[in-house]
C-alpha positions as CSV (number, residue, x, y, z in Angstrom):
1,X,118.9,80.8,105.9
2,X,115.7,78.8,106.5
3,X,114.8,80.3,102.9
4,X,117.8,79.0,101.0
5,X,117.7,75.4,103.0
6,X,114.1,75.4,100.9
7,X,115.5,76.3,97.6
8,X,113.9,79.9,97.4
9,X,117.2,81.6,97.3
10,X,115.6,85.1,95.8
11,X,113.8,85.5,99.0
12,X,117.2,84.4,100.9
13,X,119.2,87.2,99.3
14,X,117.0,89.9,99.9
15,X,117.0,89.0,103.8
16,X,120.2,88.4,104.0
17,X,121.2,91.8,102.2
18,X,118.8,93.6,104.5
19,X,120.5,92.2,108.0
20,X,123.9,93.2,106.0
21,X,122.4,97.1,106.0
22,X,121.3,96.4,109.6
23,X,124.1,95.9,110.9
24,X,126.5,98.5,109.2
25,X,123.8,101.2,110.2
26,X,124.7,99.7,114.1
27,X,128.1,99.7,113.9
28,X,128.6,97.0,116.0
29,X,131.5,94.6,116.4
30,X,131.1,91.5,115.0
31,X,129.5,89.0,117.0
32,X,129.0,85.4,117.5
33,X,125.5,85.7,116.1
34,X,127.1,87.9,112.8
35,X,129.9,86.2,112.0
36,X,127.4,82.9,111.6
37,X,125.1,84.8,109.6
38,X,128.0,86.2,107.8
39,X,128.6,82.0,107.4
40,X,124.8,81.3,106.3
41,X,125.3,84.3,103.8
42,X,128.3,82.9,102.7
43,X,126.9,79.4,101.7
44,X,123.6,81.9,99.7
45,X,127.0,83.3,97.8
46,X,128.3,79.9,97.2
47,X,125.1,78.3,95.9
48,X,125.4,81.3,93.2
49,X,128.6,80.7,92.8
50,X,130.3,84.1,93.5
51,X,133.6,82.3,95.4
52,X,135.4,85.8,95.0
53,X,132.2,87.5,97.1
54,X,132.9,84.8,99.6
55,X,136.6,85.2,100.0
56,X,136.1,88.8,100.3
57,X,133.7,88.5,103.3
58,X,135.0,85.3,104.8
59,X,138.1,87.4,105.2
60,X,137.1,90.5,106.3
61,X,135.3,89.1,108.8
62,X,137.7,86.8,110.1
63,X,140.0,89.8,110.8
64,X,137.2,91.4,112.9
65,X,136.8,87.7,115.2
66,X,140.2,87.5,115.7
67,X,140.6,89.8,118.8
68,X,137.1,87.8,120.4
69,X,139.0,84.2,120.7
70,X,135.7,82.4,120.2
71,X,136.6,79.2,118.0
72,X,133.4,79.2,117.0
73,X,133.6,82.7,115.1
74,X,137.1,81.7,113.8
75,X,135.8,78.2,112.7
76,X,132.6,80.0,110.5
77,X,135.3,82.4,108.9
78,X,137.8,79.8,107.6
79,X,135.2,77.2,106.6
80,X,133.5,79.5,104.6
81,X,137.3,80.6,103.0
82,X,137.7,76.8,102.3
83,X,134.9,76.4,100.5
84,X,135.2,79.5,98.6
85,X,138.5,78.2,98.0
86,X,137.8,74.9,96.4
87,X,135.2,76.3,94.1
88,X,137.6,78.8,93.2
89,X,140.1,75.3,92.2
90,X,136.8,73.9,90.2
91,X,136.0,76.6,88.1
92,X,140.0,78.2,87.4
93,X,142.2,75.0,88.1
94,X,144.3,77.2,90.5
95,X,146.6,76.3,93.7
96,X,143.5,77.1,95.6
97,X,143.2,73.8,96.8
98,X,145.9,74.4,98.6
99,X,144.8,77.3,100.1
100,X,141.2,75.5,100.7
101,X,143.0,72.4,102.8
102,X,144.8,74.9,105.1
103,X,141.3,76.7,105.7
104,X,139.7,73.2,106.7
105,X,141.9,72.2,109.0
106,X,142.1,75.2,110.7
107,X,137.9,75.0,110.6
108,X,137.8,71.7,111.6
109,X,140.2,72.4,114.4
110,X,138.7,75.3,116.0
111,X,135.3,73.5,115.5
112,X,137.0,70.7,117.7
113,X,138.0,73.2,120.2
114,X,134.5,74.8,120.2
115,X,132.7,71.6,121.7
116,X,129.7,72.9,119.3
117,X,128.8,69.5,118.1
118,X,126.0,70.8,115.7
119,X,128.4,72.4,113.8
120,X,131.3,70.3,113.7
121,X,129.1,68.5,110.6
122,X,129.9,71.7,108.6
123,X,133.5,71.5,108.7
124,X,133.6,67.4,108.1
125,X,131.6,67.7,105.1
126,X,133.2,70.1,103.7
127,X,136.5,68.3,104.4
128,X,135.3,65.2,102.7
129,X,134.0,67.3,99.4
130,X,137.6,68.5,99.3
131,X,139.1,65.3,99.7
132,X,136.7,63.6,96.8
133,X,138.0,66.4,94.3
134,X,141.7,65.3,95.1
135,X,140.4,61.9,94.6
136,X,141.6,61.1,98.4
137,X,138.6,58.8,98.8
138,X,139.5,57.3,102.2
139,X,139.6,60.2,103.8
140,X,136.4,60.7,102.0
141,X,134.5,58.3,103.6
142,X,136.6,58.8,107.0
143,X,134.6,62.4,107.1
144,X,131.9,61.3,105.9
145,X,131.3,58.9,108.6
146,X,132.4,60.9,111.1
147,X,129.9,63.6,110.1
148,X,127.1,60.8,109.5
149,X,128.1,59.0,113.2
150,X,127.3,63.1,114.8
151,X,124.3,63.4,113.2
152,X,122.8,60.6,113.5
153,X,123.5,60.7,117.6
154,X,121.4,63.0,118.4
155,X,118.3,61.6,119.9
156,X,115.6,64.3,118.6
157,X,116.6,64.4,115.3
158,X,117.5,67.6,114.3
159,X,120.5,67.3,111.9
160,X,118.4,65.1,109.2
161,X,120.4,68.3,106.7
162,X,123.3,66.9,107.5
163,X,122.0,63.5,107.0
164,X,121.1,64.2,104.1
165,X,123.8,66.0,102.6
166,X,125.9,62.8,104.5
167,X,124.0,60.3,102.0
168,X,125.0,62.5,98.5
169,X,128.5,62.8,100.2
170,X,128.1,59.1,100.2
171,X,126.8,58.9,96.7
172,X,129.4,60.9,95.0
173,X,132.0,58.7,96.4
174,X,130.2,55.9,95.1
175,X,130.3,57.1,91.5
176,X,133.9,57.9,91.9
177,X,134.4,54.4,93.0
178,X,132.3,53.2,89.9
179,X,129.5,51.6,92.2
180,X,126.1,53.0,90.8
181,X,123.9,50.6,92.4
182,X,125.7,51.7,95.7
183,X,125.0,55.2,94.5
184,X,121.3,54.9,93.5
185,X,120.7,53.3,97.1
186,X,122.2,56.3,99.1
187,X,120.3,58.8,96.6
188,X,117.0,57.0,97.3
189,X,117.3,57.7,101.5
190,X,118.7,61.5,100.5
191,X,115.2,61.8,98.2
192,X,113.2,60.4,101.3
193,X,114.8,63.6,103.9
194,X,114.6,65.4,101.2
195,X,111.5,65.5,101.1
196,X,110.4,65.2,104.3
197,X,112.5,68.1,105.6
198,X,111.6,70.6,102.5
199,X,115.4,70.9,101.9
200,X,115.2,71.9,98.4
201,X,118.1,73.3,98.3
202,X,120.0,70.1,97.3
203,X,117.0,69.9,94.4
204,X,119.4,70.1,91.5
205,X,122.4,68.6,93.0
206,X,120.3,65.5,93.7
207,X,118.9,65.6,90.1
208,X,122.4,65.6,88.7
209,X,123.9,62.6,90.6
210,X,120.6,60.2,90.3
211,X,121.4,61.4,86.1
212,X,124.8,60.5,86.7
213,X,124.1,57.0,88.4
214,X,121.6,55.7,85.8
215,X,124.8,55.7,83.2
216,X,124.1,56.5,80.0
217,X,121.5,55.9,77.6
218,X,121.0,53.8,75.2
219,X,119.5,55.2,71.9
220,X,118.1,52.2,70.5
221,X,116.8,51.0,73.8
């Protein structure tokens, strides 16, 4: 995970296909700690935008957690379903946003009951990209600041990710509300953690809205 947070998703894969062999040579029940890394796997698949190798994981696993109770487990399994979900709506223009809303709030929920505030970020962010692509921007901003108000709270610091991703949340809406200038500002503070953090990951994305908030050129200019 630490790998794909810096943008060096090769590397990523290979580790994450390794622990995947690891643990099927165990034969172990799926535990808290694997049904997160099945999570951090799932956002690798994501990023390469195999939504269908998501959804088949995401729900495999979530019918091994189901028998443990832990919200936290059942939380990682639907979020990654709802994500897989609305890319699956991007790229085909299917009912799955639908099928992504019902995964959320079930995420968002269990996240709730789980009391794990360093995760609760996860499911609110994904929430809020959801609700941009309906174009439901005040619940939008709703998660948004929600997500921003957790992790900015803590005292030492250690969601500046989430931070980041909060401010090109923040950015995105601005562009769909037609303010560039608002845009610009909140891609200028995500560049800043960006770089300060090594969380390359967000690289391209953050390339693509800055392109996207300096307009259109002008030829003769």
């Amino acid at each position: 995970d630490a790998y794909h947070q810096a943008g060096r998703l090769s590397e990523s894969e290979t580790l994450f296909l390794e622990a995947e062999r690891l643990q099927e040579d165990d034969r172990q029940e799926l535990s808290l700690i694997a049904a997160m890394r099945c999570f951090y796997h799932c956002e690798l698949l994501l990023a390469q935008r195999d939504h269908q190798g998501v959804i088949k994981r995401a729900t495999e696993a979530l019918e091994r957690v189901k028998g443990n109770k832990s919200p936290l487990d059942i939380a990682a399994c639907h979020l990654s379903l709802g994500r897989a979900h609305l890319h699956r709506a991007r790229a085909e223009g299917t009912n799955a946003r639908e099928v992504s809303q019902e995964h959320l709030d079930q995420a968002v929920d269990a996240l709730r009951e789980s009391r794990a505030q360093s995760f609760i970020p996860y499911g609110l962010l994904a929430r809020a990209e959801l609700y941009l692509f309906t174009g439901d921007h005040a619940e939008a901003r709703a998660a948004l600041n929600e997500a921003m108000d957790i992790a900015t709270r803590d005292p030492q610091g250690h969601m500046k990710l989430f931070v980041t991703d909060c401010h090109l949340g923040y950015a995105r809406l601005a562009l769909a509300e037609k303010k560039p200038e608002v845009a610009r500002d909140e891609l200028t503070k995500a560049r800043g953690l960006i770089k300060e953090t090594g969380y390359h990951r967000r690289d391209a994305e953050l390339t693509e809205l800055e392109n996207a908030a300096e307009g259109p050129r002008d030829p003769d200019a």
